[in-house]
VOMIKE-876961 format. One line per field, with one value per residue (C-alpha): x, y, z. Coordinates in steps of 0.5 Angstrom, whole numbers, plus 500, padded with zeros to 3 digits. Layout:
<sites>
px (X  ...)
py (Y  ...)
pz (Z  ...)
</sites>
This chain:
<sites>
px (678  680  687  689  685  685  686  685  679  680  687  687  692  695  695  698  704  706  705  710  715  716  715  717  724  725  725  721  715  711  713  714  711  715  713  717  716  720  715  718  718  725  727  729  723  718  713  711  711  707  713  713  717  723  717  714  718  712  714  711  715  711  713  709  710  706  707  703  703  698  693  690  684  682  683  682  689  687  692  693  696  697  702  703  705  704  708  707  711  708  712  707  706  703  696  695  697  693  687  690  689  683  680  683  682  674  674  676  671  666  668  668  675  676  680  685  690  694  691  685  683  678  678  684  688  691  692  697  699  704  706  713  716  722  727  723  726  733  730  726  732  733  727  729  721  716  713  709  710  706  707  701  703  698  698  695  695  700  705  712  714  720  718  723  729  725  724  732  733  728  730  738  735  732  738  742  737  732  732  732  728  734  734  731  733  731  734  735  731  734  737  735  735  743  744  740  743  751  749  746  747  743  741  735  732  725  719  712  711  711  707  701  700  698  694  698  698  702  705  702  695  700  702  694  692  697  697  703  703  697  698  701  706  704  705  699  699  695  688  689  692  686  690  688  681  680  682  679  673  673  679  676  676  682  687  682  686  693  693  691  698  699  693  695  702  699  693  698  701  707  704  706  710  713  715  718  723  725  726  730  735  737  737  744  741  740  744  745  740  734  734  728  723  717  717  711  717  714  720  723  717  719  726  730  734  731  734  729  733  728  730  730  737  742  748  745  740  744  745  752  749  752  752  755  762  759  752  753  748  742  735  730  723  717  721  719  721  728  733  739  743  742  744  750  752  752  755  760  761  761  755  748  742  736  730  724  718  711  711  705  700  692  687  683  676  681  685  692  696  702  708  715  721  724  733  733  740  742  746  741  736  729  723  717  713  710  713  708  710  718  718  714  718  725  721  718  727  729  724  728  734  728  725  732  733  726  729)
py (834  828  825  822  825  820  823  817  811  805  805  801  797  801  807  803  800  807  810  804  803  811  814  811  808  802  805  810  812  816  821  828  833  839  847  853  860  867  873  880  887  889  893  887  885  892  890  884  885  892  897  904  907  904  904  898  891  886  878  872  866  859  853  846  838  834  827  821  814  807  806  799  797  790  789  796  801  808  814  819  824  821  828  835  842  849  854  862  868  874  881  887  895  894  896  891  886  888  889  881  878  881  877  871  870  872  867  861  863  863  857  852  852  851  856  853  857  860  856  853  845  844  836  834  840  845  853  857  865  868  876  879  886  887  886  879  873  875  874  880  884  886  891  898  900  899  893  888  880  874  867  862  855  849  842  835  835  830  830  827  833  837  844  848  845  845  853  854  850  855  861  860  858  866  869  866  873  873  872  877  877  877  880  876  876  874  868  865  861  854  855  847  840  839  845  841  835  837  838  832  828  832  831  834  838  839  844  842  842  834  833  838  833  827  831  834  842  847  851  856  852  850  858  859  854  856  864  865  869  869  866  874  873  879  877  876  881  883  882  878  872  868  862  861  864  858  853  856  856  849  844  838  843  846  840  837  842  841  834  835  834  827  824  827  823  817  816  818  814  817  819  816  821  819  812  815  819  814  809  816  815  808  810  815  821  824  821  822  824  827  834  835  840  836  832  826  821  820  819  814  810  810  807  813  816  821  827  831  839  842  842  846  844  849  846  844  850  851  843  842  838  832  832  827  827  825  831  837  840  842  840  845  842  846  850  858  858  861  856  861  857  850  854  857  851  848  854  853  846  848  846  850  852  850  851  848  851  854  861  858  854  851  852  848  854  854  860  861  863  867  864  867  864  867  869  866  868  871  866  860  857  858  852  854  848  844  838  833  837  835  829  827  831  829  821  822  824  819  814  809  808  807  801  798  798  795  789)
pz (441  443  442  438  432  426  419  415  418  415  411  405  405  400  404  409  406  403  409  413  407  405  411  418  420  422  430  429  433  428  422  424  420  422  420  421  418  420  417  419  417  414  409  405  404  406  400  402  409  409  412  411  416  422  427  423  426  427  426  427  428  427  428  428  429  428  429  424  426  425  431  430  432  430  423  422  421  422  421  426  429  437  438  436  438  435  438  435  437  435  436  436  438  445  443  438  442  447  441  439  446  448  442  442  450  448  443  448  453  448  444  450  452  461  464  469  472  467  461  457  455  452  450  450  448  452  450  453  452  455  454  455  455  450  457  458  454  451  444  445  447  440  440  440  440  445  443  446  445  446  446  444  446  443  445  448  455  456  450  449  445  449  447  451  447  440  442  442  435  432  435  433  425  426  428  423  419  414  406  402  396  390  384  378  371  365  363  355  352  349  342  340  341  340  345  351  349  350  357  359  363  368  375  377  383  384  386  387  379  379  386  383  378  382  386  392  394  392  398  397  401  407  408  408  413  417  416  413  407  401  395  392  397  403  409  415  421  426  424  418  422  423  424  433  431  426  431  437  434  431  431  428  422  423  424  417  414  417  416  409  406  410  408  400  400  402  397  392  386  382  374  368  368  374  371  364  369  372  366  363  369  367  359  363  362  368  374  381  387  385  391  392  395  396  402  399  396  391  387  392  390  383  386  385  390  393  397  400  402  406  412  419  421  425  423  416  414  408  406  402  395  393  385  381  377  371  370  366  369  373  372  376  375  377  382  383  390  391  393  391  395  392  384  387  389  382  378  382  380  373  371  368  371  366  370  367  369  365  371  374  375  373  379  380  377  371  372  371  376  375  379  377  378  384  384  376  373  366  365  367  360  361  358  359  359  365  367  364  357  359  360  355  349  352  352  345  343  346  344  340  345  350  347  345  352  354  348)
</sites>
């Protein structure tokens, strides 16, 4: 695979301005798309991560950055990745890390990669794996058990990207110890339209629910692409993490598939629905920056302030929420995932929690698939209803006061 790799060939010059106006800052080289996941057997979450017994401490730590930018050729403008890295740690019992490396070094032998020295290129990317024992590296000191580590680092060649000192942030986030899965409860439906209006206005944080509508992927599709987690939640381990497989044996493919979600973001427009959002805004109805989840800025694009909470900062891992003085409540809409941190905060406020959120979503066969919402509490309201049905009740409520607005 040479660098850079073009996600998208010939930009529209729609695609183009969406990219540059919501997606680059003004000194910026590029966009840096940054993915980090912790997967580790615990007792806090020994369901999903398969853990029978204290020998079973397996993790795999995956991180990424992938950095998005406009190459031009003439007249032409083609989006592309120009730098990138992935980076995966992976603890396991020696013999399956002997069993896991031995597959991966044949998959690179067979697939046309060049060994040199103490790693593989092929085209213009370099694959390197490194093996540690528990006393090796002092992230691996923590390990009572004789397990066997290895380290995968994928990259271009020549990169700008200072992988040493991102290691280090990564790792400081891990030690700041993984979430347990909290308790859900079921929380109370609304009693009635006069119920929902004494907590107005409301400020709102989003999920995917509104992104789906236009067409961009759950997050479930990232936590495959990447070998997270399958769409029920159990963790990849071992045999079933297939992500380097998937990659040695076609890059092109497989960075197709990480780049996805960029390519989404750009060709997407904000809904109708989006529009209606915005214009309930300015009726005062909801206020303040909308916290999203979602890392497409498709509100920023309607005017709105947007404020995106996904971060992987040190010092900010659990962002401290501006809310506005005026709000009564907050609006979670389309949200399954837990973001406790988020609603502690707005309970400490004084405000309500109502969640908007039909507990799943349609797949593109048609299925229904269940999602519950995670860390829901007795006391937050429950509508179950999509965002499209939402925006269009409250819309439909609110119809004459819109119009006089409208003049």
């Amino acid at each position: 695979m040479k660098m850079p790799f073009n996600i998208i060939n010939n930009m529209s010059n729609k695609s183009e301005s969406i990219f540059r106006e919501n997606f680059l800052d003004e000194n910026s080289q590029g966009y840096i798309l940054d993915n980090l996941w912790f997967r580790t057997q615990d007792e806090k979450n020994k369901i999903y991560s398969n853990r029978n017994n204290d020998d079973d401490q397996r993790r795999r730590v995956f991180h990424s950055m992938q950095r998005y930018t406009i190459h031009k050729n003439k007249d032409v403008s083609n989006l592309v990745i120009d730098d990138f890295f992935i980076y995966v740690s992976i603890s396991m019992p020696e013999q399956e890390i002997d069993e896991y490396e031995y597959k991966v070094t044949n998959l690179l032998n067979s697939a046309g990669w060049k060994r040199v020295s103490d790693y593989f290129e092929k085209g213009d990317l370099l694959f390197q794996i490194h093996r540690y024992k528990n006393n090796d590296l002092e992230r691996y000191a923590n390990f009572e058990l004789n397990y066997s580590h290895i380290e995968i680092i994928v990259r271009p060649i020549v990169t700008e990207f200072n992988i040493l000192e991102h290691n280090d942030r990564i790792w400081k986030l891990f030690n700041k110890g993984i979430r347990s899965k909290g308790e859900s409860k079921k929380a109370r439906t609304l009693q009635n339209m006069e119920e929902f209006m004494q907590l107005l206005p409301a400020q709102i944080e989003t999920g995917c629910g509104p992104s789906l509508e236009i067409g961009i992927s759950p997050l479930h599709d990232l936590h495959e692409i990447y070998k997270v987690q399958n769409k029920e939640g159990y963790f990849y381990f071992g045999e079933t993490d297939t992500f380097f497989e998937e990659l040695i044996m076609d890059e092109q493919k497989k960075f197709e598939d990480m780049s996805k979600l960029v390519r989404q973001f750009v060709q997407s427009t904000p809904s109708d629905n989006h529009i209606k959002l915005k214009e309930l805004f300015e009726l005062g109805i909801f206020k303040g920056e909308i916290l999203s989840n979602n890392l497409d800025r498709i509100f920023s694009r309607t005017g709105l302030t947007e404020s995106i909470i996904r971060k992987y900062d040190v010092d900010n891992f659990f962002p401290k929420v501006n809310f506005h003085p005026e709000v009564k409540s907050l609006l979670v809409i389309g949200s399954h995932a837990d973001r406790r941190k988020v609603w502690e905060q707005a309970r400490s406020h004084g405000l309500k929690v109502i969640h908007v959120n039909p507990e799943g979503y349609q797949e593109g066969s048609g299925v229904f698939f269940n999602k519950p919402i995670e860390n829901i509490n007795e006391n937050d309201i429950h509508l179950k209803l999509t965002y499209s049905e939402f925006i269009n009740l409250l819309y439909s409520h609110f119809q004459s006061k819109l119009e006089l607005t409208k003049g």
